[in-house]
LOZA-171983 format. One record per atom (N, C-alpha, C, O): residue in one letter; x, z, y. Coordinates in pm, whole numbers, padded with zeros to 5 digits, always signed. Example, Ala and Ser with C-alpha at 12.3 -4.5 7.8 and 13.67 -1.06 7.14 Angstrom:
2
A+01319+00780-00569A+01230+00780-00450A+01320+00780-00330A+01424+00846-00332S+01285+00708-00225S+01367+00714-00106S+01290+00787+00003S+01341+00804+00114
END
This chain:
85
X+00085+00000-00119X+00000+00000+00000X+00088+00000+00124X+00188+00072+00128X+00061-00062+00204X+00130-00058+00350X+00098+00075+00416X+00001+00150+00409X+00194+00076+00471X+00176+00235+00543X+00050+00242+00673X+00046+00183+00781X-00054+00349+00603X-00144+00364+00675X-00266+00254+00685X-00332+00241+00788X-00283+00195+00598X-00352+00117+00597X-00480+00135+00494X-00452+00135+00374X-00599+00148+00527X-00729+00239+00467X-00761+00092+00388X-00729+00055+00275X-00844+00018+00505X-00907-00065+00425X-00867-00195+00524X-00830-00185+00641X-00886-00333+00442X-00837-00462+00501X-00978-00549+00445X-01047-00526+00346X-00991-00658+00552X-01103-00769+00482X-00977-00903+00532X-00906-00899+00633X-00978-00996+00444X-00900-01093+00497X-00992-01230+00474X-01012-01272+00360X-01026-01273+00550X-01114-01413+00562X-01247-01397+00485X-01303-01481+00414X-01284-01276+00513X-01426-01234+00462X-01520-01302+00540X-01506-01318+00661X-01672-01367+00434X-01751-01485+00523X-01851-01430+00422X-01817-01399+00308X-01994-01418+00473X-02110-01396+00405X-02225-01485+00460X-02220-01491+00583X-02329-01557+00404X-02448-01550+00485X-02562-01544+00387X-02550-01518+00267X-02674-01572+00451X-02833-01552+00365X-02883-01659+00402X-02961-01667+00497X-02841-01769+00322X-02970-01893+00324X-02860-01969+00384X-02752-01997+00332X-02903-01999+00498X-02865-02096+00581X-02799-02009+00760X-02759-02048+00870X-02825-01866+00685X-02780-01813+00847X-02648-01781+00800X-02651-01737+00685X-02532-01789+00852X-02382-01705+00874X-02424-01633+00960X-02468-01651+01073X-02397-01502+00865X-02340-01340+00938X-02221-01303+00959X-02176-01225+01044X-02147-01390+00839X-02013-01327+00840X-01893-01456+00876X-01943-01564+00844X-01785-01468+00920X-01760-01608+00939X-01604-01639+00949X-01556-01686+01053X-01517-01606+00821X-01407-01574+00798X-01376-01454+00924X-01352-01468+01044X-01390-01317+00825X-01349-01207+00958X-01195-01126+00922X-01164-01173+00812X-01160-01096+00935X-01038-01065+00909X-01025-00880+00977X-01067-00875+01093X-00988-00777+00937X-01031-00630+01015X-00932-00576+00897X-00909-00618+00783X-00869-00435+00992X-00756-00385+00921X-00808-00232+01002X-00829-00220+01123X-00819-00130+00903X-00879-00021+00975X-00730+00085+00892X-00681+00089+00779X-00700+00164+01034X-00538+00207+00976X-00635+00336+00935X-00753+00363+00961X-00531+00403+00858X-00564+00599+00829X-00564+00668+00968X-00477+00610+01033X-00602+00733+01017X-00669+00829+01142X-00703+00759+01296X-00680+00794+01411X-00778+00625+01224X-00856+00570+01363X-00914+00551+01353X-00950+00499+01248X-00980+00570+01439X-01178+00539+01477X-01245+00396+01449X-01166+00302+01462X-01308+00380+01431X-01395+00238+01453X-01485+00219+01501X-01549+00324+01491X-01548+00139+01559X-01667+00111+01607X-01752-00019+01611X-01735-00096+01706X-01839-00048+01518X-01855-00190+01491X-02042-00162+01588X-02126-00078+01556X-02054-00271+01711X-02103-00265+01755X-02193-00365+01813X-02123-00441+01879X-02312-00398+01820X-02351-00551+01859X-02531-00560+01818X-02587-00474+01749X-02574-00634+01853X-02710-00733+01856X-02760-00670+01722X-02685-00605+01648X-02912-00699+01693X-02980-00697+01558X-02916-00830+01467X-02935-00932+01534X-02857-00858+01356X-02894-00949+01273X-02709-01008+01293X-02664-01107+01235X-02639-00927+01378X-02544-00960+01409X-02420-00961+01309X-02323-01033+01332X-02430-00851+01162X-02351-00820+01098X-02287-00742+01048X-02196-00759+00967X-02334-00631+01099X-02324-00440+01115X-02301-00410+01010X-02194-00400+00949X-02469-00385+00964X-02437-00327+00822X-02399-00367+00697X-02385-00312+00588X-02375-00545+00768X-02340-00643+00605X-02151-00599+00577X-02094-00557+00477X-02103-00628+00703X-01969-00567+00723X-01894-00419+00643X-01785-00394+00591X-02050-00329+00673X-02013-00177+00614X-02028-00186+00460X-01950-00132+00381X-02171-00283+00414X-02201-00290+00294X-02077-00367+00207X-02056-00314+00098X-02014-00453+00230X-01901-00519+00210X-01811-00421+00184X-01783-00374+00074X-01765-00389+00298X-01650-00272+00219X-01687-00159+00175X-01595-00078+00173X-01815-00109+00127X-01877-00016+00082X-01855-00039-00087X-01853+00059-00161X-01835-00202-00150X-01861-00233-00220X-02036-00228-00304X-02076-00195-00415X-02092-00271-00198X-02214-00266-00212X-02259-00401-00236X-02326-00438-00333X-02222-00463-00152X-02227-00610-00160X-02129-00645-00156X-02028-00580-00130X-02144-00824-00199X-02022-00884-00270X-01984-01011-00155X-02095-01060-00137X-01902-01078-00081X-01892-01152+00003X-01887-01293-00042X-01842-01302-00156X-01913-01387+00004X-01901-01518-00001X-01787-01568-00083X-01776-01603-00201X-01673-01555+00058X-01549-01571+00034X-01493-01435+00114X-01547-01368+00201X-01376-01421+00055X-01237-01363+00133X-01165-01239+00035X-01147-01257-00085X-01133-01133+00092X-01047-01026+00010X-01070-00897+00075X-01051-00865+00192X-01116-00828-00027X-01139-00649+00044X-00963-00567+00016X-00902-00568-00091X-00939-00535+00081X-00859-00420-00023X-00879-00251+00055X-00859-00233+00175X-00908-00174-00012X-00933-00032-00026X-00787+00062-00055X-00753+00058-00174X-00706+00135+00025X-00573+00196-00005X-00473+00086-00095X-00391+00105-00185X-00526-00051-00018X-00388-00115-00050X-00472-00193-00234X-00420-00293-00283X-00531-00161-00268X-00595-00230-00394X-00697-00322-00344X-00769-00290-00250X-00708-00454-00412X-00801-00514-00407X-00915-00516-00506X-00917-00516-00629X-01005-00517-00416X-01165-00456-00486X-01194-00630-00529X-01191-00741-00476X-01217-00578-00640X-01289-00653-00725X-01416-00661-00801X-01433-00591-00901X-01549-00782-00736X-01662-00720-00795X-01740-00603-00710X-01682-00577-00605X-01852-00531-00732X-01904-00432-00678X-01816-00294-00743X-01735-00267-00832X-01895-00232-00631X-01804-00088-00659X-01894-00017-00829X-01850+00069-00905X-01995-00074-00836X-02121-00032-00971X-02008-00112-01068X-01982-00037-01162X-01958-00196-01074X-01899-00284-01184X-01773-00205-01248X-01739-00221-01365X-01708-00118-01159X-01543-00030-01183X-01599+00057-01242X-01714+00093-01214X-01511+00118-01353X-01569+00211-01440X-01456+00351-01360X-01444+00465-01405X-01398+00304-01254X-01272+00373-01156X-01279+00356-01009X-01184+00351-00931X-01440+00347-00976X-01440+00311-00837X-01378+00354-00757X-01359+00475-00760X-01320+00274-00649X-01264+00321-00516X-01345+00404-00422X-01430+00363-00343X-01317+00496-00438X-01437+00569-00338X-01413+00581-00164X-01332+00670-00140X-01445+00538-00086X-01449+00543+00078X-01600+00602+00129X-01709+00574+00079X-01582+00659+00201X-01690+00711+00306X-01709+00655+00414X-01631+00639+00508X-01820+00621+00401X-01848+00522+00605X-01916+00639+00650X-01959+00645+00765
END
C-alpha cells in the first residue's frame, strides 16, 4: 500500500440506462482527511459512496481499499474489506 492511502477509484464510470453518473473519475482519499462529496440531486453522491462501499459494482475502472483491489461486491469476499463512510 502506498503510504497513507485509504481508498483510490482509478477511471471509475457508472451509469443507468442511458444516463452517465459516473464518467471515468479518478479520487484518492489519504488516511486522516476529510472529504466532502457535494452537488445537485442525481449528480452521483451516493453512487460514488455505494461504489466504494462495495455495494455496487462500476461499469469500468479500479477500487482499491488499503492498497488492495476490490474485486466484485463486498457480499462476494468471504474476507471483506471493511471501510466506514
Amino acid at each position: 500500500m502506498e503510504q497513507g492511502k485509504l481508498i483510490e477509484l482509478k477511471g471509475v464510470s457508472k451509469s443507468f440506462g442511458d444516463r452517465i453518473i459516473l464518467d471515468n473519475v479518478d479520487l484518492t482519499v489519504v488516511h486522516g482527511e476529510a472529504l466532502v462529496i457535494i452537488g445537485p440531486s442525481g449528480t452521483g453522491k451516493s453512487t460514488i459512496l455505494r461504489i466504494m462501499a462495495g455495494l455496487l459494482a462500476p461499469d469500468s475502472g479500479e477500487i482499491y481499499i488499503k492498497g488492495k483491489q476490490r474485486q466484485g461486491l463486498a457480499e462476494d469476499d468471504p474476507d471483506p474489506m471493511r471501510i466506514a463512510l
